[in-house]
N, C-alpha and C positions, 0 to 999 in steps of 0.2 A: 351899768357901770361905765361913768365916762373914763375918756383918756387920760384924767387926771390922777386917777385911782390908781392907787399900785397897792398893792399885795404880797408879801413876801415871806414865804415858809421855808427858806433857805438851811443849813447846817453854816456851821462856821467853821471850823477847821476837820472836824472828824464827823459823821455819820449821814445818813441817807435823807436828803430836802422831804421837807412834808407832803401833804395834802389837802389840798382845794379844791374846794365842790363851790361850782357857781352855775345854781340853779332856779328854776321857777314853773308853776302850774301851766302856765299861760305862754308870754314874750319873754325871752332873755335877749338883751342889746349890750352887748361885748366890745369897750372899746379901751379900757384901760389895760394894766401891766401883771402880771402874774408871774410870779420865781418858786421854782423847790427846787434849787440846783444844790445837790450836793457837797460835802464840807470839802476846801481847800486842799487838804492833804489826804482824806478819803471820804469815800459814800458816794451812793448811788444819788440820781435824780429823784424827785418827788415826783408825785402824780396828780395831775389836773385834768377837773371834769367842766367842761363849759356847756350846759345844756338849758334848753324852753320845752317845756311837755307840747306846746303848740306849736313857737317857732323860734329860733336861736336866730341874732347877729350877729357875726363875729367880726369885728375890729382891729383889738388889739392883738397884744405882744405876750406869749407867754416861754418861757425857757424854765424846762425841766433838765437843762444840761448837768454834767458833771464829770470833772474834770480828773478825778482818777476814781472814776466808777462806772456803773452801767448807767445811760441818758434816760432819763424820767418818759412819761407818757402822757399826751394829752390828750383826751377823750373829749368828742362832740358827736352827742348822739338824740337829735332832736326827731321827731319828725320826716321831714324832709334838709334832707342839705343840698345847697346850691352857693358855690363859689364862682365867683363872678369876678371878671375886671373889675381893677381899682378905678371904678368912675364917679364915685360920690353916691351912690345907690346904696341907701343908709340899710336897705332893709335883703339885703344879700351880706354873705360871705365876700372879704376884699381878698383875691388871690395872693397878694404882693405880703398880707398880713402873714399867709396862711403859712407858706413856703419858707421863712424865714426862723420857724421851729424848729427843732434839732430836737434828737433823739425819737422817740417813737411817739404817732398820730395817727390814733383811730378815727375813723369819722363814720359812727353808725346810724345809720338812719332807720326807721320805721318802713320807709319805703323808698324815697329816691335818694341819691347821693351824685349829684350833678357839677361836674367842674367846666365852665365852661370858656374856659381860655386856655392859654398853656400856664402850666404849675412846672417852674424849676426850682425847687428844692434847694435850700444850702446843704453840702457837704457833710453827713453827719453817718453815724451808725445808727442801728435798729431799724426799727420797721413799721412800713408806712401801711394801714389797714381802711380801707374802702370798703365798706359793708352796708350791701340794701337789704329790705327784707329782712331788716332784724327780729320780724315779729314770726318768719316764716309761714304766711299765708300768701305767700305766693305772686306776692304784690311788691315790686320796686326793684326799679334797678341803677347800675351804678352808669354813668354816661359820661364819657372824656372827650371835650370836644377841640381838644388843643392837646399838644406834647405835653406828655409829664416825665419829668426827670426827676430820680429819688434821692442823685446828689447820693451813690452808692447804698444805700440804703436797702433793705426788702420792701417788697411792695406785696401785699395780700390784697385781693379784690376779688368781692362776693356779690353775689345778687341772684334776684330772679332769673333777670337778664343783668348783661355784660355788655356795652359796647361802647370801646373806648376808639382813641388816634394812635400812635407811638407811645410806647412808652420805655424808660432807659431807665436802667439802676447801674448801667454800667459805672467801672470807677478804673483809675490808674494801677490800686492795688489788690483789690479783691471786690467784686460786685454783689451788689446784693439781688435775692432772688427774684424773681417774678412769678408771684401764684394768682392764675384766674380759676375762680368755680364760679359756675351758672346753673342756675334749677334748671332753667331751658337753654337758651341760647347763647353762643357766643360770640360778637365780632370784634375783630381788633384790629388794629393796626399792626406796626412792625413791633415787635417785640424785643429788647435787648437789653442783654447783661455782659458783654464781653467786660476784657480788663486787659491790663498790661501784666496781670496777675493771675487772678484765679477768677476765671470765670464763675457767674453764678447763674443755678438753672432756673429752668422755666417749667410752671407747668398749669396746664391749661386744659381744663376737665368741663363739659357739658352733660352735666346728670341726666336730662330730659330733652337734650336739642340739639344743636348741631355746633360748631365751630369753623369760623372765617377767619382767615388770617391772612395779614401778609408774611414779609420776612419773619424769622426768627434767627437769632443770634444770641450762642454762650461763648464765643470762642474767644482766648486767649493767650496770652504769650504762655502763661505756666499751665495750669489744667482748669480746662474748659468743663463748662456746667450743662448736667443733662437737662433734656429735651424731654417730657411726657406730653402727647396729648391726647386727649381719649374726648370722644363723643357719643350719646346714645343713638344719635344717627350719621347725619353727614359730618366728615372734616375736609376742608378745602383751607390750605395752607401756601405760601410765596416759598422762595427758599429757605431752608435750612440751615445751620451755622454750627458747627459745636467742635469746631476746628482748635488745636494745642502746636504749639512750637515747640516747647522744652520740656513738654508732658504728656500725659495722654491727651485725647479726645474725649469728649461727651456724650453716653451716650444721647440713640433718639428712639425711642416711643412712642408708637402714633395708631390709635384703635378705635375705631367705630363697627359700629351697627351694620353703617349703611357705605356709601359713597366716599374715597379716599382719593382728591387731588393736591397735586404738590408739586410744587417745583424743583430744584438743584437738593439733595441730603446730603451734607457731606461734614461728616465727624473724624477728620483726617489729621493727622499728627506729623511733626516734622520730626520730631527725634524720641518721641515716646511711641503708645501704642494708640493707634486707632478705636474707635470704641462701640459697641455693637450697635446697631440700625435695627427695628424692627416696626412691621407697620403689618396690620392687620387689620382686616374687614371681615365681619361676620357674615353679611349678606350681602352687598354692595360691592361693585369694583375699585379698584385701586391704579388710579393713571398719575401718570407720572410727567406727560404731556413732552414725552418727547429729552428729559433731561434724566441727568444718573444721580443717581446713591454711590458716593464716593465713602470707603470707610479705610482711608491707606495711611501708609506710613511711608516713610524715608528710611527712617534706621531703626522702628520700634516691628510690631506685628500689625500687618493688616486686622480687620476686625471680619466679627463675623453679622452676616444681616439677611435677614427675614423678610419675607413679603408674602404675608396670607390674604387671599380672596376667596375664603372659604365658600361665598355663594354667588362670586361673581368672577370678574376676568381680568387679569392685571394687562395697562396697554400701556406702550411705549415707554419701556423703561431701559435703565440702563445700569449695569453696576459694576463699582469699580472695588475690590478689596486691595488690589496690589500692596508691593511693598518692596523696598529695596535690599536691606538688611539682614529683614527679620520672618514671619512665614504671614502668607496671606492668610486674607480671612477666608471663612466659608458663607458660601451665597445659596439662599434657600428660599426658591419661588415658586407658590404654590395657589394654585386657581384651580375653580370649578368649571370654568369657561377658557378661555383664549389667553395667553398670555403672546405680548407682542413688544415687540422695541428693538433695543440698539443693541452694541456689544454689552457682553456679560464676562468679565475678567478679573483673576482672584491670582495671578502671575505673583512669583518671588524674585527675585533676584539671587541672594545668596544660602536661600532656603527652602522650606517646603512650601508650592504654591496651597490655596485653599481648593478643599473640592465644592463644585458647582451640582447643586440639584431643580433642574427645574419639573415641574409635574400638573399638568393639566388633569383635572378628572375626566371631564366630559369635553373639552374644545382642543382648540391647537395651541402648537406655539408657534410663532415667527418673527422670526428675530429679520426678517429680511437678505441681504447681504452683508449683513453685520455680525461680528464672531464670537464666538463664546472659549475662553481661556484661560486656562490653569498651569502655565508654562512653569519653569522654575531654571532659571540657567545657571545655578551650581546645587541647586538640589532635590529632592522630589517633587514630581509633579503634580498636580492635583489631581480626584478624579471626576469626570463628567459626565452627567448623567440626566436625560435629556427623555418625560416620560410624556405622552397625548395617549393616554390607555380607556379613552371611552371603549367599553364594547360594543354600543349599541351603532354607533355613528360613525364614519369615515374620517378622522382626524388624523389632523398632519404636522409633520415638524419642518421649519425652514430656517435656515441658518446659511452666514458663508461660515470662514476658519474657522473652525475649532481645535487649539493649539492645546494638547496635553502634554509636551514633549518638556525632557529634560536636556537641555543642551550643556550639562556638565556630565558631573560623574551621577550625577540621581538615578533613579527608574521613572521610568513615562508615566503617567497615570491612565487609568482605561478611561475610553469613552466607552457610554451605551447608551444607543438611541432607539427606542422604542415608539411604535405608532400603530395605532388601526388602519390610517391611510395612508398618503404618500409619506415620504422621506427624501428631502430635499437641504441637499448641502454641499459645501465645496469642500477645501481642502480636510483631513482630518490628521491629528499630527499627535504619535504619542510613545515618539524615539525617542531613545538615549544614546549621546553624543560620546558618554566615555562610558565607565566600564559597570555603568548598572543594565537592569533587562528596563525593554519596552511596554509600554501598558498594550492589551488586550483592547479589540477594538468590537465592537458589536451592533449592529442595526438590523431592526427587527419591525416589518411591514406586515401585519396580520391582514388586512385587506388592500394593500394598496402595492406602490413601487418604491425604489430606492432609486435617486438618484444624485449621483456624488459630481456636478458638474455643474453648480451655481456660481455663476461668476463672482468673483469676489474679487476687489482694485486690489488687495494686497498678496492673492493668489493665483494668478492667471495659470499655475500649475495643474490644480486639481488636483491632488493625489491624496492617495490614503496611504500615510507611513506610518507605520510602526517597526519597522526598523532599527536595529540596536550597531552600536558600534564593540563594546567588549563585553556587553550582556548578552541574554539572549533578547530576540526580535518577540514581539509579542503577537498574538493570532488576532487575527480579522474574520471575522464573521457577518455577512451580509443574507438574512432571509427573509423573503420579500415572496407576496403572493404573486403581484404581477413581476412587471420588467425591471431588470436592475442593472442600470447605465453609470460606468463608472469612467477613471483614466488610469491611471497609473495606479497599482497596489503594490505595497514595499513594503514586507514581514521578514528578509535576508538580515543579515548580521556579517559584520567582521571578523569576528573571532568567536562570538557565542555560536549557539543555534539559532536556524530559520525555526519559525511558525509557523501554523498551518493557515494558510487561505480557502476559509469556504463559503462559497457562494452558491444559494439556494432561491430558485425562481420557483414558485409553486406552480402558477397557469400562463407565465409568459418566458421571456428571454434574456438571456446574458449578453451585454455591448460594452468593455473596454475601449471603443472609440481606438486611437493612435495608442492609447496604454500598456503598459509590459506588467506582467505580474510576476514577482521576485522574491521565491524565500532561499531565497541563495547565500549562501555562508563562508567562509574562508576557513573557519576555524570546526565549525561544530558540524550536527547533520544538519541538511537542507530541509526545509518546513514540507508540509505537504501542500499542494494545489488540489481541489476538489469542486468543479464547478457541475452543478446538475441543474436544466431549467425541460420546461416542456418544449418550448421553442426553439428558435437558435441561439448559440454561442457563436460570438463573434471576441477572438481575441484580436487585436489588431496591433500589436508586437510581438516581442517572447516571449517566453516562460521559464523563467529560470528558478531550479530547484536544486540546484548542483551543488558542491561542496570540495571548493578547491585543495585542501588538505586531508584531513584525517578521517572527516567525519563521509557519513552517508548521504547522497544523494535524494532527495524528497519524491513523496509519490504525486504524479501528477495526473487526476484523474477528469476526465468532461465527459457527460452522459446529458444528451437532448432527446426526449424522447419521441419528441414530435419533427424536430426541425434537422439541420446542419450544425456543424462545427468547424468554425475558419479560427486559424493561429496562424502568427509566424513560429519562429526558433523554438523548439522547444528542449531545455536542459537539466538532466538530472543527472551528470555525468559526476564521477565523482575519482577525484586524485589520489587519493590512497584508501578508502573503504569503497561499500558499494555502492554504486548506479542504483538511483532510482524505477521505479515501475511506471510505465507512461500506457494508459489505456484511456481512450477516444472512442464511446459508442454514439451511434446516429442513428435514428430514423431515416433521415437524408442522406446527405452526402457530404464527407469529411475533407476538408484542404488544409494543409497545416504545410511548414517549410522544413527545415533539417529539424531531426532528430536527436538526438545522444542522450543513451543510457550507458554509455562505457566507463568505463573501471581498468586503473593498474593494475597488475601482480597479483595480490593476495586477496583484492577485493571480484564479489559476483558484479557482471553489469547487470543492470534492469533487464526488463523484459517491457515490450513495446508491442499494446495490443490495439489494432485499428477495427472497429466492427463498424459498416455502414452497411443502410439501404439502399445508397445510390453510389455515385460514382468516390474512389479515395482516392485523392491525390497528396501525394508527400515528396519532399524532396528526399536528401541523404538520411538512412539511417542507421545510427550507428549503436547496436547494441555489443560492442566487444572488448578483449580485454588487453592490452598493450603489455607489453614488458620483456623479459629479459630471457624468457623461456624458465625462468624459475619457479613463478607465482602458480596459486593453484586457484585463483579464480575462472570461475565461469561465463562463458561467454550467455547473453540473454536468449530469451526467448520470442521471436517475433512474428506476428498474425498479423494481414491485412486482410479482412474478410469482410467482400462486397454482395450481396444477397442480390441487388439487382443491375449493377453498375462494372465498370473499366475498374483497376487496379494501376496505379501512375507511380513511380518513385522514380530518383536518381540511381540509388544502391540502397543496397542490404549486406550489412557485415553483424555477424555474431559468432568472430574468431575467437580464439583462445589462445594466445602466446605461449601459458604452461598448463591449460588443463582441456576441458571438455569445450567446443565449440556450441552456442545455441541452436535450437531448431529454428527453421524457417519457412512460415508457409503464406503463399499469397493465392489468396483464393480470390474469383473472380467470377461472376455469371455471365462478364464480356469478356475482354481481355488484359493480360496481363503485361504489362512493359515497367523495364528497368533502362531507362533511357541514358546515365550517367556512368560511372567507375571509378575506382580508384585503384592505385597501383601497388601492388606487393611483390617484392622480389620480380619486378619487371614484365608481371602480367596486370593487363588492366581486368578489375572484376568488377560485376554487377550483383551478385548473389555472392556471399563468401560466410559459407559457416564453417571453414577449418579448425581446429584443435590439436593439440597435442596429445591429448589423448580422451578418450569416449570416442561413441558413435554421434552421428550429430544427423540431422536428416533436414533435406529442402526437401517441400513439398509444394509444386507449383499449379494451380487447377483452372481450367476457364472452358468457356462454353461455346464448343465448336459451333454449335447450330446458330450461335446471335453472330457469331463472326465472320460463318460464312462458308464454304467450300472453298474459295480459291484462296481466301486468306486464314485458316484454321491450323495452319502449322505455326508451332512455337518457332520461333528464329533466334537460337544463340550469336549473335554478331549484327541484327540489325532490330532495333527495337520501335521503327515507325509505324509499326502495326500492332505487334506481338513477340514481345520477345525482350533481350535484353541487349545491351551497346558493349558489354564486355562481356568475360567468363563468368564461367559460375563453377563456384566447389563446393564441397567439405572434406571432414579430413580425410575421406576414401577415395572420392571422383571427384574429379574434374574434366569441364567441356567446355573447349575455347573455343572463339568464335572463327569461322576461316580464315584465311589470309586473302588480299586480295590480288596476290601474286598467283593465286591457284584458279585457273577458270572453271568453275562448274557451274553445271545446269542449277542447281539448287545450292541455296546455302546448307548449312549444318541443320538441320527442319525438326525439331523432335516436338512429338504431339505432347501427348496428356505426361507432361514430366513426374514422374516419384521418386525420390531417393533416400530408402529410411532406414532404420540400422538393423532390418531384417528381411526387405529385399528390395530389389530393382526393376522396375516395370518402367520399359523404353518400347514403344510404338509408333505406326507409322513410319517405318525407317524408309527413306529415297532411296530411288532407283540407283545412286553412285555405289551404294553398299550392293547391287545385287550380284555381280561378279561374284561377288563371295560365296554364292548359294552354292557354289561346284566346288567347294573348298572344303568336303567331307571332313578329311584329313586333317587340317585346320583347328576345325570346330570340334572336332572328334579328341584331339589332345588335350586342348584347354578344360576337357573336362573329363580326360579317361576315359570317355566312350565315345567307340567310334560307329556308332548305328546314329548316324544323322539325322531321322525321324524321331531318336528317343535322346535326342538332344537337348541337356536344359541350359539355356540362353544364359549366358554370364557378361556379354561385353557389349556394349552398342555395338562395334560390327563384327559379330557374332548374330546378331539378333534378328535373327532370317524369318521368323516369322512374330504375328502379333502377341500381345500377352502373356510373355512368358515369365514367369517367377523365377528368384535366387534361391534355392534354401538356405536357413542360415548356417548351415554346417559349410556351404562354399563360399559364404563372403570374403574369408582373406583371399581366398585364391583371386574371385572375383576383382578384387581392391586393384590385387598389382596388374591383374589385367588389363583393367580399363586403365588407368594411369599410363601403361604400356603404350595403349593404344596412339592413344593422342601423343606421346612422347615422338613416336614413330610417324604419326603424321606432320608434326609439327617440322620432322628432320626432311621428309619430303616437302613440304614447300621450300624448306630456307634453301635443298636442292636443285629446287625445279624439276621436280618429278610430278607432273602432273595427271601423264595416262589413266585413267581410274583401272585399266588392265592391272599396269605395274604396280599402282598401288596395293592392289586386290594382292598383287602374288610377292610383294612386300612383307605384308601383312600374315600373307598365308608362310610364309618361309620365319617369320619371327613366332607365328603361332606350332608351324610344327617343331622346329629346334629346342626352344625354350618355353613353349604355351604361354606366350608372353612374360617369361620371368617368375612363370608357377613351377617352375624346375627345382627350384634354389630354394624353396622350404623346407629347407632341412637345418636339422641339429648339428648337424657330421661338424666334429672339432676343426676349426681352421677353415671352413666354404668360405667365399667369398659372391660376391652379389651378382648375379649370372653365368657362375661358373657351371660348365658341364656336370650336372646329376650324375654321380658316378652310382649308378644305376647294377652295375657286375661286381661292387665291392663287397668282399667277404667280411666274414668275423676275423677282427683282426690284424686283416690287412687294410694297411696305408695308404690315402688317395696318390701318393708318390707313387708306389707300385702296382698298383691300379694301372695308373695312367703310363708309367715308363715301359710295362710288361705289354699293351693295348696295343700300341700303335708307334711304335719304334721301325725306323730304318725306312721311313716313309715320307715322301713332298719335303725334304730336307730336315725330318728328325734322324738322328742317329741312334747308336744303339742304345738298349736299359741303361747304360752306365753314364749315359750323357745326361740326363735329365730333361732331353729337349722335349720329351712326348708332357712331362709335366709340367713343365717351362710352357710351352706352347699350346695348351689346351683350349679348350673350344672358350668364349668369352662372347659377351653381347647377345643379344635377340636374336641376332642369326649366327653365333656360333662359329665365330673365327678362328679355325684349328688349321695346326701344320706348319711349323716354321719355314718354308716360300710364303703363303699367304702372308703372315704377316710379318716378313719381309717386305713385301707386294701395299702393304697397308698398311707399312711405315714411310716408303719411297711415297706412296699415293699422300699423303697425309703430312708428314715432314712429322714422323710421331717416333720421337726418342724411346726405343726396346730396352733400352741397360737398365733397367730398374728388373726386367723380368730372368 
């Protein structure tokens, strides 16, 4: 058919152009005109076949347009087709012919279908079809060896094989599709359908072979066109594109068999929603070569995306879901092998971030020093979860940040990080900044170590917070077979409750480095601390579990079964409920710095127990209860108990302002010193379990034989050996240290100390007390009996000989005694009374008059506190006349009718009777009588 020819099966005003078939057995040579374009005011195009059973030339012009209808279809389907430059080459396809059709061009071939120039298309709708292998034997395929533009169009391209250059459908308003299938293989160039409109997708399927690609591109001003591409073995892809401005994203789809590389993914929206990513590998790995999977938003929803390597290992990837708006996506990567790369982040802005699952069967992950993040800063957080659960093999997780915190009002989201091997990560973050609770945080080393101190440029902190501000603080949990090396842990809250911090070493040790561990609270109770390792613990700041308002105090517990235990501060003190429980056992030997288990008023303080094999050193500690004498909390209970080692502290206080004072025992196999004090009502103490009321017992023990003979005495007043730097009491006795106004051979020396609420066993007493031994008389009052050999010992100097017992029937007596005692010595030094003679007959003239003040236990209406035992008073009669009828007209009393004899009766330890005397003892003293 030459160029002269024209043909036309047209419609004239109304209905659908006809049909032309221009055929032959043999050659068809194509060079004239052909029309079935549609009628004027309606109808679709016609349809035109240009074909040779041997071999087709195409030439000319053919238009199946229509102008208010659907565009006609031109079919060439010879053989082979090969479109070639317009070079005069009679017996090819002229490109420049081919392109200037409108509406839809099939071009199916038997076997090859060959363009080999660039083909730009005029401007048209419908769809542009490339089809090899139309006989399906397995033979032909389609080859683009220059750009093809479809001039917005769809483009369908089939074959055996596939392998084209660029090809575009993109258009200003809406693009048309791009579909490749291959029986086997496919390569291509860039692939694109963007638009100023509506993106059109892409999809590209290798039944039997692999897929090569460069770029692809749907992305758009309005909504972007998805992405498939699947292969039965390898896909190796450029980057990605399926990006929307004022609409969603596109998704992307991407699955083989075998091998999955790729560059940049990113299906990301400016004001719609992002749209989901998935890429999956059935047996093959999936790299990503170092670039991210973007599926984010501005002001729509992050997306959610996938990445399976079901029998291989995802490397160097990165993902982004974020969003600012609206909530992140959720990120889900999952290998049989290694997964490795960059940050991994599904953050919101003003909503829920996305949660992050990554999961190794049998390898690791390592993210490097790069973070993984599900933030949200006005609303929930995501949660993260982070698994290498080979059983058989040592795998590990390496990460820096991992940020699940909510920095509004949200709740944090938990991390958990799971591994057979090590555990390697920096910061981990999963606070809430206002008033929701903190995520829960968990790392879990089945054969390996944890450690939380990978550098990361945007953490140089290291910490593990979960930490809440008006929520509560959510729990940390670290358990780890070997060693687990952290910095700072932070589970306290503001105004909610602390969390419990536990940390668990199987066969090694615990090292917070410089770090404080903190479930400390303002508002709520304080979290617990529980660190147990075989090794050592090494805390290396404080321990705060305290709870400055209402709530309780946290229990804070470290147990090394093999090693030592070193802390600073440690705090479970609590301002209006109870003081925490602080117990420290050691194989070794424990060093920790101040204490506090103490409690106000109504609340108990802790109880602070130190159990070592070697030596305990502690500073201040404070298990007691402060306030106004009204509260009925209880003072704590406190053990330092050394098996083979010294006993070291500053103080020990377990007073009681209004109730029972704690026990106190420091047990010692060397020796025991209390080297510091504190002041109460003007004495400095080193031991102080007073109360208001109970019994409360010190119980202090160590081992004369490691100490020594010349050094085996306890020393109240100097503690550079054995002993304590101030007093010690509870609420019965007290033994202060001497003055250094008083010269004696020895300080105040008491051996093996006991003091329990059922008896008193004081030993070893020095030579200064022996004068007393002549003091039958003395000793004989203080306890009703005066056979000196059947003497039972009630007072330190009293205590004439070794091991004697209180019964409990005489402990009150005993009480005021001893208090007595040291009252009375204490009035000699500030006298200067040092003789130990005078002391001795001091002592003995306050013990015979008043048996130190055991005179005055009595009921008798009206006694007063060392007054004369009116001892001759009858039934009936009145200590007045007692006293007036006694001793009238004597040392300046007058007669019964003056009252001087009861006016001036006996008063004090030694019994100041006779109006001269104290006359004599007002003039000596400058001590005003008119009140008597």
């Amino acid at each position: 058919m030459d160029k002269n020819t024209v043909i036309l099966a047209d419609a004239l005003s109304k209905g659908t152009g006809g049909k032309i078939t221009i055929w032959s057995d043999q050659k068809t040579i194509f060079k004239g005109i052909v029309s079935t374009k549609g009628g004027s005011q309606s109808g679709d195009g016609g349809f035109v076949e240009v074909s040779g059973k041997q071999q087709l030339i195409f030439a000319g012009q053919v238009d199946t347009g229509a102008t208010h209808g659907k565009l006609g279809t031109l079919l060439l389907d010879p053989t082979d087709i090969y479109i070639a430059p317009d070079d005069g080459d009679k017996d090819t396809y002229d490109v420049s012919d081919l392109v200037q059709t409108q509406g839809n061009v099939i071009l199916s071939a038997t076997n090859n279908v060959i363009i080999a120039d660039n083909a730009y298309f005029v401007a048209s709708i419908g769809t542009i079809t490339l089809q090899a292998d139309a006989d399906l034997d397995g033979v032909g395929s389609v080859i683009l060896n220059g750009t093809l533009s479809t001039g917005g169009r769809n483009i369908d391209i089939s074959g055996a094989n596939v392998n084209t250059s660029q090809i575009y459908s993109d258009s200003n308003t809406r693009s048309g599709f791009i579909k490749v299938t291959a029986t086997n293989s496919t390569v291509t160039g860039d692939l694109i359908s963007g638009s100023n409109g509506i993106g059109g997708s892409i999809t590209v399927n290798s039944l039997g072979g692999s897929v090569t690609t460069r770029d692809i591109a749907t992305s758009s001003t309005n909504r972007a066109g998805a992405i498939d591409i699947r292969a039965n073995t390898s896909i190796q892809v450029g980057s990605v594109y399926s990006t929307s401005i004022s609409s969603n994203g596109g998704t992307v789809f991407i699955q083989a068999n075998d091998t999955i590389t790729a560059g940049s993914i990113i299906s990301s929206s400016t004001i719609g929603n992002a749209a989901n990513v998935t890429l999956t590998s059935q047996n093959g790995n999936i790299d990503l070569r170092g670039n991210y999977i973007s599926a984010t938003s501005e002001q729509g929803n992050g997306a959610k995306v996938e990445v399976h390597a079901y029998g291989g290992s995802i490397t160097d990837i990165g993902v982004l879901t974020t969003t600012t708006s609206g909530n992140g996506g959720r990120i889900i990567l999952d290998a049989l092998n290694d997964i490795t790369g960059g940050g991994i982040v599904s953050n919101s802005f003003a909503k829920t971030a996305g949660n992050i699952d990554v999961t190794s069967t049998a390898g690791s992950i390592n993210f490097g020093k790069n973070g993984v993040g599900a933030n949200s800063k006005r609303g929930n957080a995501g949660k993260i979860t982070l698994t290498a659960k080979s059983t058989t093999d040592n795998r590990t997780i390496t990460t820096g940040l991992i940020d699940a915190g909510a920095d509004g009002d949200g709740n944090g989201g938990t991390v958990t990080l799971t591994a057979s091997g090590d555990i390697n990560t920096s910061t981990i973050v999963t606070n809430s900044n206002g008033i929701g609770r903190s995520g829960n945080i968990t790392l879990t080393s089945t054969a390996g170590k944890i450690d939380v101190t990978n550098d990361s440029p945007d953490t140089p902190q290291r910490v593990i917070f979960a930490g809440a501000n008006g929520g509560n603080a959510g729990a940390v949990t670290l358990n780890a077979f070997g060693d687990i090396v952290t910095r700072t842990i932070f589970a306290g809250s503001n105004t909610g409750a602390g969390n419990t911090v536990r940390l668990t070493s199987q066969s090694g040790g615990i090292d917070t480095g410089d770090g404080y561990i903190t479930t400390a609270t303002n508002g709520g109770n304080g979290g617990n601390v529980i660190l147990t390792a075989v090794k050592d613990i090494k805390v290396g700041s404080n321990i705060d579990a305290n709870s400055t308002l209402s709530g309780k105090g946290g229990g804070i517990t470290l147990t090394s079964s093999e090693g030592g235990i070193t802390a600073q501060n440690v705090n479970t003190y609590s301002y209006a409920g109870a003081g925490g429980n602080v117990r420290f056992n050691a194989q070794l030997g424990i060093k920790v710095g101040n204490i506090d288990a103490s409690a106000n008023d109504n609340g108990n303080a802790g109880s602070v127990t130190l159990l070592a094999g070697d030596d305990i050193e502690a500073l201040a500690i404070k298990a007691n209860v402060s306030g106004n004498g009204t509260g009925i909390g209880n003072g704590g209970v406190v053990k330092l108990i050394s098996q083979r080692g010294d006993v070291l502290t500053e103080y020990v206080r377990t007073d009681s302002a209004g109730a029972k004072g704690g026990n106190i025992t420091l047990d010692s196999a060397k020796s025991v010193r209390a080297t510091g004090s504190f002041t109460f009502e003007d004495i400095s103490y080193s031991i102080f379990a007073d109360g208001l009321t109970g019994n409360s017992s010190v119980n202090i023990s160590y081992d004369k034989a490691t100490l020594g003979q010349t050094i085996a005495n306890f020393n109240v007043g100097d503690a550079s050996i054995n002993g304590t730097f101030g007093a010690i009491a509870n609420n019965n006795y007290i033994f202060l240290p001497p003055s250094s106004q008083i010269v004696l051979p020895d300080s105040l020396n008491l051996g093996k100390l006991k003091i329990l609420d059922n008896q008193s066993t004081i030993t070893q007493l020095p030579d200064f007390y022996k004068p007393l031994q002549d003091l039958g008389n003395a000793v004989g009052n203080l306890t009703g009996n005066n056979d000196r050999n059947a003497t039972i010992v009630l007072t330190p100097i009293a205590a004439l000989n070794d091991d004697y017992q209180v019964p409990f029937d005489q402990i009150e007596v005993a009480s005021k005694a001893w208090n007595a005692i040291f009252l009375i010595l204490q009035s000699c030094r500030k006298f200067g009374v040092t003789d130990r003679a005078q002391i001795a007959y001091v002592l003995a003239t306050a013990g015979y008059e008043s048996r130190f003040g055991a005179n005055n236990l009595t009921s008798y209406p009206g006694h007063n506190n060392l007054y004369e035992y009116p001892h001759g008073i009858s039934l009936g009669q009145s200590p007045q006349d007692f006293f007036n009828n006694a001793y009238h007209d004597y040392l300046g009393n007058g007669a019964p009718s003056s009252g001087d004899v009861y006016r001036y009766r006996g008063r004090g330890y030694a019994q100041l009777t006779w109006k001269d005397n104290y006359q004599r003892f007002s003039n000596l003293f400058n001590v005003d009588l008119g009140h008597l």
